[in-house]
Phi, psi and omega in degrees: 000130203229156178202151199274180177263045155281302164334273206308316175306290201300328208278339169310278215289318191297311180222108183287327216286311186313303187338288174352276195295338172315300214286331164321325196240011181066033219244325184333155191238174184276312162347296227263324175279320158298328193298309184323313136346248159331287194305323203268291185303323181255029162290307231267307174304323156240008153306293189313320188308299210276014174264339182262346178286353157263024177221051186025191194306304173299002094329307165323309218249350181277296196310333187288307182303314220275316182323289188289288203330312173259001135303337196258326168290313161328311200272299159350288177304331183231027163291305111013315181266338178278333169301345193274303158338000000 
């Protein structure tokens, strides 16, 4: 099952449960783990934008960076345990 990353962002965002069962059932595309990608640094990136905006721009623009860093280690780090799981 091959999908463009427009595809992969909506059925991310539209229907999480299908997602579910793709990647369950091994069907996943290389696609569908970058949109998932994406999707996660710039969420996480403008959560961080608007956690920094009350300490003017260069906070803003630290925090938007900093955020998905340390979300993306975090996830590093305990991939391994969830796999395990």
């Amino acid at each position: 099952m091959t999908h463009s990353l427009a595809q992969s962002m909506e059925m991310l965002l539209r229907s999480p449960q299908v997602l579910v069962r793709v990647i369950r059932e091994k069907e996943a595309h290389p696609t569908l783990y970058r949109s998932s990608l994406l999707v996660i640094v710039a969420g996480t990136a403008c959560f961080g934008a608007v956690l920094g905006t009350s300490h003017g721009a260069r906070q803003l623009l630290y925090s938007a960076a900093k955020l998905p860093a340390a979300f993306l280690i975090t996830l590093l780090l305990v991939t391994p345990a969830l796999a395990a799981i």
